[in-house]
Each structure stands twice: as structure tokens, then as C-alpha cells.
SEMI-487948 format. One record per residue (C-alpha): residue number from 1; residue in three letters; x, y, z. Coordinates in steps of 0.25 Angstrom, whole numbers, plus 5000, padded with zeros to 4 digits. Layout:
residues N
<kollo = NUM drennu = ala east = X north = Y up = Z>
...
end
This chain:
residues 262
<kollo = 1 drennu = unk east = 4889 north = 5022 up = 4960>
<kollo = 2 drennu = unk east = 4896 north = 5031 up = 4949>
<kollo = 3 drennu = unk east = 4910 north = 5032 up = 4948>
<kollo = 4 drennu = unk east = 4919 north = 5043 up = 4945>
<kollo = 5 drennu = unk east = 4930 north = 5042 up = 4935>
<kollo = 6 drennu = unk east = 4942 north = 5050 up = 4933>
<kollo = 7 drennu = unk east = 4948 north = 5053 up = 4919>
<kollo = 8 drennu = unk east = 4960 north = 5043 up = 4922>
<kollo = 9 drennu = unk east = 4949 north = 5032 up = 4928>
<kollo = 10 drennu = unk east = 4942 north = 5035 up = 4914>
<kollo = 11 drennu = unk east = 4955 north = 5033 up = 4909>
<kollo = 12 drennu = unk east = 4957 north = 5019 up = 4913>
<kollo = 13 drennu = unk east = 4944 north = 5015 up = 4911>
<kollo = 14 drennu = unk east = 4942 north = 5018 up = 4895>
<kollo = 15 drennu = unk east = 4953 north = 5019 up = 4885>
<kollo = 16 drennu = unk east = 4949 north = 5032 up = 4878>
<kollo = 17 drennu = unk east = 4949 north = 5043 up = 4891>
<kollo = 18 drennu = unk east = 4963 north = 5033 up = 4894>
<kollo = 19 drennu = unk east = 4968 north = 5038 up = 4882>
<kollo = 20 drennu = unk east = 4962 north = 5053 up = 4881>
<kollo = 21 drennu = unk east = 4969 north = 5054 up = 4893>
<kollo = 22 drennu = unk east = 4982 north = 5049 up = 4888>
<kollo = 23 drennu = unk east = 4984 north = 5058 up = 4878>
<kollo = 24 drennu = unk east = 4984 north = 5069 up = 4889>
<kollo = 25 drennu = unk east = 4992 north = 5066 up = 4899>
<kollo = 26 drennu = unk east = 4992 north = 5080 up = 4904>
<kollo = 27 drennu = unk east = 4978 north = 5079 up = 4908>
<kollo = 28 drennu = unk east = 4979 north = 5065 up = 4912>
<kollo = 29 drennu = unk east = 4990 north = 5071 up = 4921>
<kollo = 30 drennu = unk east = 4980 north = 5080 up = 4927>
<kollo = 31 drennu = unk east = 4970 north = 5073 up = 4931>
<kollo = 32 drennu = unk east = 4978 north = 5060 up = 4937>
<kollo = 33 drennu = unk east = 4987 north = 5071 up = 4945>
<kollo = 34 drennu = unk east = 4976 north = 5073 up = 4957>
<kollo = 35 drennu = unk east = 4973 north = 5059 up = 4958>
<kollo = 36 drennu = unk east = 4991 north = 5059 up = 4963>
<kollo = 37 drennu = unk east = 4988 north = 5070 up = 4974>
<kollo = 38 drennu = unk east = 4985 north = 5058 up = 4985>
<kollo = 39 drennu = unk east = 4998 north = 5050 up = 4981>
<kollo = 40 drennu = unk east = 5012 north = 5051 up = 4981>
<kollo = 41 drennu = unk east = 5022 north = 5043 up = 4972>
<kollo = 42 drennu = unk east = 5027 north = 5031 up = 4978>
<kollo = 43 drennu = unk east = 5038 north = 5031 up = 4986>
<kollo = 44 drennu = unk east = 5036 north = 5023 up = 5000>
<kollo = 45 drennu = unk east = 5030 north = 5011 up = 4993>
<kollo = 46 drennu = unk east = 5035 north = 4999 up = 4984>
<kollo = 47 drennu = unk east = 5030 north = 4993 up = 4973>
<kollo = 48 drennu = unk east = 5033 north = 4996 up = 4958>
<kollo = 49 drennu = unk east = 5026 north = 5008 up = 4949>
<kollo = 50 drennu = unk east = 5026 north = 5005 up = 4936>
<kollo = 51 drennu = unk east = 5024 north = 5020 up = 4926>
<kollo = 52 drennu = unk east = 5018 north = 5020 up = 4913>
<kollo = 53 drennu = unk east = 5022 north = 5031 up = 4904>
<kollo = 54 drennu = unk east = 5020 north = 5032 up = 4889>
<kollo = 55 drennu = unk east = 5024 north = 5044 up = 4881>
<kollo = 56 drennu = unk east = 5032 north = 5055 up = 4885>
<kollo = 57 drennu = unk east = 5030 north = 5069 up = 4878>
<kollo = 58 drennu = unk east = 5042 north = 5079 up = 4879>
<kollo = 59 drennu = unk east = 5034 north = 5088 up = 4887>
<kollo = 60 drennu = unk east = 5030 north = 5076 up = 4896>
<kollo = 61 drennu = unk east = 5046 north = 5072 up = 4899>
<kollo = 62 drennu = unk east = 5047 north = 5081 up = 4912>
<kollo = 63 drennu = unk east = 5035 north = 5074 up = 4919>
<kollo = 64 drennu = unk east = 5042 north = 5060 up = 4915>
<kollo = 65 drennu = unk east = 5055 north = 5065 up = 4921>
<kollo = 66 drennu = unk east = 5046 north = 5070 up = 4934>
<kollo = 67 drennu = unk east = 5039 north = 5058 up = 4936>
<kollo = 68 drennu = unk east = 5051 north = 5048 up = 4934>
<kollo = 69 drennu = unk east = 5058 north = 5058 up = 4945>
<kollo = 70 drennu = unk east = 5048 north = 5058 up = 4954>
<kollo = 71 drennu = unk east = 5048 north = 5042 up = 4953>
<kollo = 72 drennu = unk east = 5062 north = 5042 up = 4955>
<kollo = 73 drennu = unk east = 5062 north = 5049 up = 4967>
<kollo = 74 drennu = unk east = 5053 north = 5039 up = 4973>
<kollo = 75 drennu = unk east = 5057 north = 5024 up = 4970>
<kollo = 76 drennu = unk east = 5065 north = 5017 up = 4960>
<kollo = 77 drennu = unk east = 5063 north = 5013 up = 4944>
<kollo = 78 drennu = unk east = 5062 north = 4998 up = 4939>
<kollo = 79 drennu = unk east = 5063 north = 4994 up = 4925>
<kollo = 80 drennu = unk east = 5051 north = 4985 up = 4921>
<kollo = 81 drennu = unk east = 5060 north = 4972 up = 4923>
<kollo = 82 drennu = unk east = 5062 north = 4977 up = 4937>
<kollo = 83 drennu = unk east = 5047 north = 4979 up = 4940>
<kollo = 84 drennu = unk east = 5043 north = 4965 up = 4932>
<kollo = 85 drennu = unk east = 5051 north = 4959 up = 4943>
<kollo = 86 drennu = unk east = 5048 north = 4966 up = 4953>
<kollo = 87 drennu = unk east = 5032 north = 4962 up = 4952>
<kollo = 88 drennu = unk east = 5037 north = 4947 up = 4952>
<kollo = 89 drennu = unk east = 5048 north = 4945 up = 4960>
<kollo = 90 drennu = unk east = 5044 north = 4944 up = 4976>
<kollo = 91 drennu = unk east = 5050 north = 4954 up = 4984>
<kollo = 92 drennu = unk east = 5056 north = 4961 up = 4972>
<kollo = 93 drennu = unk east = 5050 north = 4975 up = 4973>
<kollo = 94 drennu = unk east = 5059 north = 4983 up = 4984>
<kollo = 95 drennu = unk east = 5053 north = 4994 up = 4991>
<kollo = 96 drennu = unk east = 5051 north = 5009 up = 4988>
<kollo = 97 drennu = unk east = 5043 north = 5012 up = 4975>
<kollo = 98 drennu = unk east = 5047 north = 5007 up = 4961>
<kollo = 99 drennu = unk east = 5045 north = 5013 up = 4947>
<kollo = 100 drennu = unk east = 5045 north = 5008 up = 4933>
<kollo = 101 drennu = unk east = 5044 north = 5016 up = 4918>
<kollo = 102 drennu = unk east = 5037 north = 5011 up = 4907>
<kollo = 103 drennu = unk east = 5030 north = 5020 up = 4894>
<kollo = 104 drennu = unk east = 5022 north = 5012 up = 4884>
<kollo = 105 drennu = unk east = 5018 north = 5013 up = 4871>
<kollo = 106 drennu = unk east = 5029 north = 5017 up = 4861>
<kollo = 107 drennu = unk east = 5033 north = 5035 up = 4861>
<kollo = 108 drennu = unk east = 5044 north = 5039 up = 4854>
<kollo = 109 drennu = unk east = 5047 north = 5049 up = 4867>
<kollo = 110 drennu = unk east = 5052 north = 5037 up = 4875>
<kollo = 111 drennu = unk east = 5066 north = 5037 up = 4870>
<kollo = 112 drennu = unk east = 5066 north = 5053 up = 4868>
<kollo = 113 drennu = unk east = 5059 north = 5057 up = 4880>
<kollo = 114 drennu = unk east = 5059 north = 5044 up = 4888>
<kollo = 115 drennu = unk east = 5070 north = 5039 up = 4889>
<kollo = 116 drennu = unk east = 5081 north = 5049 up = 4894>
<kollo = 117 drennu = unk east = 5072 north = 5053 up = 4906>
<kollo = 118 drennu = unk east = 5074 north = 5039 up = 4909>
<kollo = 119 drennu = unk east = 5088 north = 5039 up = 4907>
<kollo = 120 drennu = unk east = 5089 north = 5051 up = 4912>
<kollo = 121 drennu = unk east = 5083 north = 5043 up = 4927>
<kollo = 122 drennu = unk east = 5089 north = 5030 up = 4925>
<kollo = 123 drennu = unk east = 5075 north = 5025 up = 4923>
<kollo = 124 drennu = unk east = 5070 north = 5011 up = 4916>
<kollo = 125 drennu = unk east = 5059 north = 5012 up = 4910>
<kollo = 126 drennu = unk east = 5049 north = 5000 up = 4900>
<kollo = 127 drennu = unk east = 5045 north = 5005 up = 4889>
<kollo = 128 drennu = unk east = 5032 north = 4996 up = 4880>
<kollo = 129 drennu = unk east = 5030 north = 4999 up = 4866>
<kollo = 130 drennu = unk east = 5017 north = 4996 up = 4859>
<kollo = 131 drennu = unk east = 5026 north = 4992 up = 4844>
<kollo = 132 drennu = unk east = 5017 north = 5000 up = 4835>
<kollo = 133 drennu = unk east = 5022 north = 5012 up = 4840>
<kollo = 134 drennu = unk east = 5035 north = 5009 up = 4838>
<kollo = 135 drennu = unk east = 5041 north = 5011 up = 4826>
<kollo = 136 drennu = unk east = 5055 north = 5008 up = 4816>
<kollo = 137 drennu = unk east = 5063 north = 5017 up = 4809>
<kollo = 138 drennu = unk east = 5066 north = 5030 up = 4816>
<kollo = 139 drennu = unk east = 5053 north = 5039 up = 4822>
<kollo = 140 drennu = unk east = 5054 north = 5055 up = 4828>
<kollo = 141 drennu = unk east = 5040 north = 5053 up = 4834>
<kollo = 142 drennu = unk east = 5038 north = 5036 up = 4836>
<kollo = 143 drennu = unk east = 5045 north = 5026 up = 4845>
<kollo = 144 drennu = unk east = 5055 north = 5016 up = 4837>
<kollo = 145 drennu = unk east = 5061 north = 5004 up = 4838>
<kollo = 146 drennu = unk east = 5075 north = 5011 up = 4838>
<kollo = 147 drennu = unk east = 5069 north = 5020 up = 4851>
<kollo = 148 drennu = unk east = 5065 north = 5007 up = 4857>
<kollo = 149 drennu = unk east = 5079 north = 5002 up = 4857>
<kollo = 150 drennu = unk east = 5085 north = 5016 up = 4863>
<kollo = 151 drennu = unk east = 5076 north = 5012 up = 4876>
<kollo = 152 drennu = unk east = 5080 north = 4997 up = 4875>
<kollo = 153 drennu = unk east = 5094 north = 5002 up = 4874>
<kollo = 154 drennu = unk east = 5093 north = 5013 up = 4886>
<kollo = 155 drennu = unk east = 5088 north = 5001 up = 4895>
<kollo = 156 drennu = unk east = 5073 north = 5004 up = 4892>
<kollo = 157 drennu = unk east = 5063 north = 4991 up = 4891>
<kollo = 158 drennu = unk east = 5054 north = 4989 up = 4881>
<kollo = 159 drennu = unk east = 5039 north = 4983 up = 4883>
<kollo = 160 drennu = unk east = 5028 north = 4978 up = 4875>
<kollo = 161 drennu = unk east = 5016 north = 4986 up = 4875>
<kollo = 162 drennu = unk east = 5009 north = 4980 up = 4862>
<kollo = 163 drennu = unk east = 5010 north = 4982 up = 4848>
<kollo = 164 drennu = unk east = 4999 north = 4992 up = 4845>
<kollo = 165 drennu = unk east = 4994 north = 4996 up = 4859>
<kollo = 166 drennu = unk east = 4982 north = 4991 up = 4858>
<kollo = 167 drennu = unk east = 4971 north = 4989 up = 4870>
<kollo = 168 drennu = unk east = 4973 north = 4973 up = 4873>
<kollo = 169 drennu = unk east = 4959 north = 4972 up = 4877>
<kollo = 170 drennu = unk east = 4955 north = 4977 up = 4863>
<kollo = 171 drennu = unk east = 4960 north = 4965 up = 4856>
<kollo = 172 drennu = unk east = 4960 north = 4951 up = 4853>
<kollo = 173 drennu = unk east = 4969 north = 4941 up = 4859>
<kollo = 174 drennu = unk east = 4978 north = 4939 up = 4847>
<kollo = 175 drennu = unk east = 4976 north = 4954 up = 4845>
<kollo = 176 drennu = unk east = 4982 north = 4957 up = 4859>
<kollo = 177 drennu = unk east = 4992 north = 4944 up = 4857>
<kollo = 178 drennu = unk east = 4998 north = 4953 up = 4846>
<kollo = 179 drennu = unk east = 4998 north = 4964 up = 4854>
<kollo = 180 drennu = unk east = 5007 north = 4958 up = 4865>
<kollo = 181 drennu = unk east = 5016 north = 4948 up = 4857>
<kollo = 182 drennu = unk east = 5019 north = 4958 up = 4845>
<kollo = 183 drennu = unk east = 5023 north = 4969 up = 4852>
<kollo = 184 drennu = unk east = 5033 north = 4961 up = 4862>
<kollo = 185 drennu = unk east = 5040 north = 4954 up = 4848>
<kollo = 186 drennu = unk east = 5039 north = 4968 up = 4839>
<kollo = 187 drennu = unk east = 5048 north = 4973 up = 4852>
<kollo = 188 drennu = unk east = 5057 north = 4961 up = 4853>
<kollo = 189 drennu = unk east = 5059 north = 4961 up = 4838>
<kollo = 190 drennu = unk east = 5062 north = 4977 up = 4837>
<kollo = 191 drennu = unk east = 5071 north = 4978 up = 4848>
<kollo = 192 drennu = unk east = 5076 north = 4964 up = 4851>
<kollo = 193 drennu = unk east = 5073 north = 4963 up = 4867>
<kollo = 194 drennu = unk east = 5062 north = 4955 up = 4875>
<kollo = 195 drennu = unk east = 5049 north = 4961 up = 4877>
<kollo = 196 drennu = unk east = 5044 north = 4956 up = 4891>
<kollo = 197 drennu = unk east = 5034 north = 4966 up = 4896>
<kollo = 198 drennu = unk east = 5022 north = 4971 up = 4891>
<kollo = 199 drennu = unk east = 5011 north = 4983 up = 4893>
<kollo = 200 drennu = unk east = 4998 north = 4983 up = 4890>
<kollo = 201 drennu = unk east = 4992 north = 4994 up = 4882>
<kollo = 202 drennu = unk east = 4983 north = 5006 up = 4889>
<kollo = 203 drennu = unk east = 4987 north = 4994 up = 4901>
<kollo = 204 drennu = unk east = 4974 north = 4995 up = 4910>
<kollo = 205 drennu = unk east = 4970 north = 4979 up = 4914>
<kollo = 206 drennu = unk east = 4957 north = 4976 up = 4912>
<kollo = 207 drennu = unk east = 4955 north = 4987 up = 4902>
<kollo = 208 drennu = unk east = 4967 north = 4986 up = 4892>
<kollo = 209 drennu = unk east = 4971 north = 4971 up = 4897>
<kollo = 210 drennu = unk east = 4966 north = 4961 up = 4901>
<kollo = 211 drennu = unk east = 4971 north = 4946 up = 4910>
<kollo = 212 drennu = unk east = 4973 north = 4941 up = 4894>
<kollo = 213 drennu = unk east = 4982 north = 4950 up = 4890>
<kollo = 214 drennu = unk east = 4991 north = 4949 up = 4903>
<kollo = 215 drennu = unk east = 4991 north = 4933 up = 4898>
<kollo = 216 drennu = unk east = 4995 north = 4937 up = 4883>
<kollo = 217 drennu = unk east = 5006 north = 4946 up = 4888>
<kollo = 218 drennu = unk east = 5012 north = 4935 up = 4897>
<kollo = 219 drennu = unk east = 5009 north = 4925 up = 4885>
<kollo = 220 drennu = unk east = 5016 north = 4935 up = 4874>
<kollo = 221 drennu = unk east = 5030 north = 4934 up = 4884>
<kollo = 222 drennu = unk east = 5029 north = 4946 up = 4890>
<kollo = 223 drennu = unk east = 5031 north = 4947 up = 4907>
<kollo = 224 drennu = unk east = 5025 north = 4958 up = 4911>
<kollo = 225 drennu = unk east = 5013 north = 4967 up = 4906>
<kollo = 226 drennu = unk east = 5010 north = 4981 up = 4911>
<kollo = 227 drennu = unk east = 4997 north = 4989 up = 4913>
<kollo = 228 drennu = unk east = 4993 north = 5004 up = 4915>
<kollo = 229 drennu = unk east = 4987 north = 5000 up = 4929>
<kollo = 230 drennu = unk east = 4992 north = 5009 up = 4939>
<kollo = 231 drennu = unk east = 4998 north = 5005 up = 4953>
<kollo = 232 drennu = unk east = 5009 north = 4999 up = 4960>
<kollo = 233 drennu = unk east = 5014 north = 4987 up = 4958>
<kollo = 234 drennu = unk east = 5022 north = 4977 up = 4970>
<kollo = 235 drennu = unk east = 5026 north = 4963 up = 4970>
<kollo = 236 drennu = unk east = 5017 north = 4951 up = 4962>
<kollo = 237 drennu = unk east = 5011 north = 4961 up = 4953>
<kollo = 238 drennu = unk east = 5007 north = 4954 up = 4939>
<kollo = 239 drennu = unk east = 5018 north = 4957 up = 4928>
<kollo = 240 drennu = unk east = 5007 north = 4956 up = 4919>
<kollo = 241 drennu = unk east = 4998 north = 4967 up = 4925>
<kollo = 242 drennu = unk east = 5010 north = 4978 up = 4930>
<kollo = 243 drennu = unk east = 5005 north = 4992 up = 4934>
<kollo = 244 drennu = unk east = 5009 north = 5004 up = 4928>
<kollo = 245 drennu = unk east = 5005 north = 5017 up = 4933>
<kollo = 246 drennu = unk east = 5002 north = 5027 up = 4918>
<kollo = 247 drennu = unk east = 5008 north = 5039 up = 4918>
<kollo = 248 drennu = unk east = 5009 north = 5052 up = 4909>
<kollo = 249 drennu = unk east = 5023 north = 5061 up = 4909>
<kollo = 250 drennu = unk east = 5013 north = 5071 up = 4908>
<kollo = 251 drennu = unk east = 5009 north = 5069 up = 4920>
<kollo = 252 drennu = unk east = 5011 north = 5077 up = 4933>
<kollo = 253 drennu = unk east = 5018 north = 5069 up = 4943>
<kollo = 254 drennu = unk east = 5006 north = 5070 up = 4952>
<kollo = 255 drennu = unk east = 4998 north = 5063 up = 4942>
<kollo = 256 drennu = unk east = 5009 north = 5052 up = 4943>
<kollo = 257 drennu = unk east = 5007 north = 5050 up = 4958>
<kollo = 258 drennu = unk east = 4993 north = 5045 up = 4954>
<kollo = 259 drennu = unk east = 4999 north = 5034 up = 4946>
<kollo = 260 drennu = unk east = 5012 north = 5032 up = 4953>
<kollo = 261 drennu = unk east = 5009 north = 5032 up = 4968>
<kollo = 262 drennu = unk east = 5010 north = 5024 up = 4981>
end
């Protein structure tokens, strides 16, 4: 029986339509948007939605700010503290829908374009840095370690996401060791706070990670670890294994129904 695969199936079946796609959100947009015409965005049912975000052009600020208000209107925000809690803790996760911000990777945009929406919403966010795109000194067009304070200082956590963002499944143990434990010190060391959290890069189990690299994370001090997996998530869901559902700001609302929805 022959199966037939969409361009976001494709997408998260091999790495390189995954990243075409990437680098054109607006078309990813458009062809995610039908697949959100049967659903609506949560708001009758509980449980926590995790968004992932990465960078934000200026042209793309507007659909950040319309999907953030759209969300707002439905249910209330967590920081990742809240949701790690959450996941654990017997009847910790009131009712109504819940949201929770995070972008990976390392964009100089976060703390120009970023930031003051969130300000501007009262919003926490998480934000995971893969080290090696972070640089020292001063940067117009990179993330520094002087940005990453301004977001540590405006109430804005900080992640691991690696050190040079490399696939985990592609490397060795000690490789992937690296990885995990160098990133989490680099952070600590440049900004002086404890790294507890962790997300994995590209983020799809099975493909990009695997049941050994959700030990080494637990082993290297970290307590939670995040995927790229879509979905909801309720009550005893592993720390190590959280959902997130990937987003553009590029993208229609109606394409965000497809990933955010009850």
C-alpha cells in the first residue's frame, strides 16, 4: 500500500526537505495553513502547549505579536519552571489551556525584536543557545554574551541547546557527551547562572535523538530536555521528552492552529 506524504511529513522524515523548508517559512506557512482549517486553538481544554520559535525577521514581528495575542486571549502563559512542575507534580496543571515561549538556537533579533513584544505582553519566555553562535565583544548582526545578559536581566531564562548544534544521532558518545556538558558549563561560565534545561537539536525522537541521549542529558545535570515533537502535554509527561509544537512568525495564524490545537 503506497503512502502519500506531505512536504511537512517529508519534512520530518529527512533532514534536508526539513531544512529547505526552514529557510522559507512563508511557503512552509502555506502549505501547513489548510491542514488548521478542521481545528481551533485551544481554549475548553487543559493541558500545556509548549511553542517553539527560532528567529524572528523584522518583517516577521507582526505575525509573532498576532499569534502571542491570539494565545493570550485563550489561556495563560508559564514560564518553563512552571510547566517542568507542572508535568511532575500530581494535580498541578489547573484547568483551561496553558502556554509556554521558547526559541532556540542563538539570533541577534531576540533582544532587538524579541524581547519588547514580550515586555510589551508581560510574557516569559526560555531561550536555549547553541554556544557557537554566540559571540564576545560587541556584534550588529550576531548574539553576544552581553545580549544574553539583557534577557537574564529582563526576567528571561536561558537553556542549553548544544555547543555546535549538531544532529546527536550523527556522533559519537563522547562526541554527543561534549555536546551536552560543554554548552551547559560555557553558559554557566559566561553568565554565572545554572543551566538546568536542555533542548535537543532539530528535536525529532527517534530521528535526532535517541533513549541514550535522554540518559546523557539527565547524567550531564540537566532536568528537563525538549523535542520538536508536536502535541499537548498533561500531567506525568517525561521531563526528558517534553513537546514543543514548531512554529514560524512568518506563519499565518491558521497555520499555527495546525500545531497549536485541541
Amino acid at each position: 500500500m503506497s503512502t502519500s506524504l506531505t512536504a511537512p511529513r517529508l519534512g520530518a522524515v529527512l533532514p534536508g526537505p526539513r531544512s529547505w523548508l526552514r529557510a522559507r517559512p512563508w511557503l512552509q506557512g502555506l502549505l501547513v495553513a489548510p491542514g488548521g482549517l478542521p481545528h481551533d486553538l485551544p481554549h475548553g481544554v487543559g493541558g500545556i502547549y509548549v511553542l517553539l520559535y527560532h528567529g524572528v525577521e523584522a518583517s516577521h514581528v507582526a505575525g509573532l505579536r498576532s499569534h502571542l495575542e491570539a494565545l493570550v486571549d485563550r489561556g495563560r502563559f508559564l514560564s518553563w519552571d512552571d510547566v517542568v512542575t507542572a508535568v511532575q507534580e500530581p494535580e498541578s496543571i489547573p484547568a483551561g489551556p496553558l502556554f509556554c515561549l521558547s526559541f532556540d538556537d542563538g539570533h541577534k533579533e531576540w533582544v532587538d525584536r524579541v524581547l519588547p513584544l514580550l515586555q510589551e505582553h508581560n510574557l516569559p519566555a526560555t531561550f536555549f543557545l547553541a554556544t557557537d553562535r554566540v559571540v564576545t565583544g560587541t556584534s550588529r548582526t550576531s548574539l553576544t554574551w552581553r545580549d544574553c545578559a539583557e534577557l537574564v536581566g529582563a526576567g528571561m531564562a536561558i537553556g542549553s541547546h548544544t555547543v555546535t548544534h549538531r544532529r546527536l544521532t550523527g556522533l559519537s558518545d563522547a562526541e554527543a557527551s561534549y555536546e551536552l556538558t560543554g554548552s551547559k558549563e560555557i553558559i554557566e561560565q559566561r553568565l554565572g547562572l545554572q543551566v538546568r534545561d536542555f533542548s535537543y537539536p532539530f528535536g525529532l525522537p527517534g530521528l535526532d535523538y535517541t533513549a541514550r541521549h535522554r540518559e546523557m542529558a539527565s547524567a550531564a545535570g540537566y532536568r528537563s530536555a525538549a523535542s520538536a515533537l508536536p502535541g499537548r502535554m498533561e500531567r506525568g509527561h517525561s521531563v526528558f521528552d517534553l513537546r514543543r509544537c514548531g512554529l514560524s512568525p512568518a506563519w499565518p495564524v491558521l497555520a499555527m492552529r495546525k500545531r497549536v490545537h485541541e
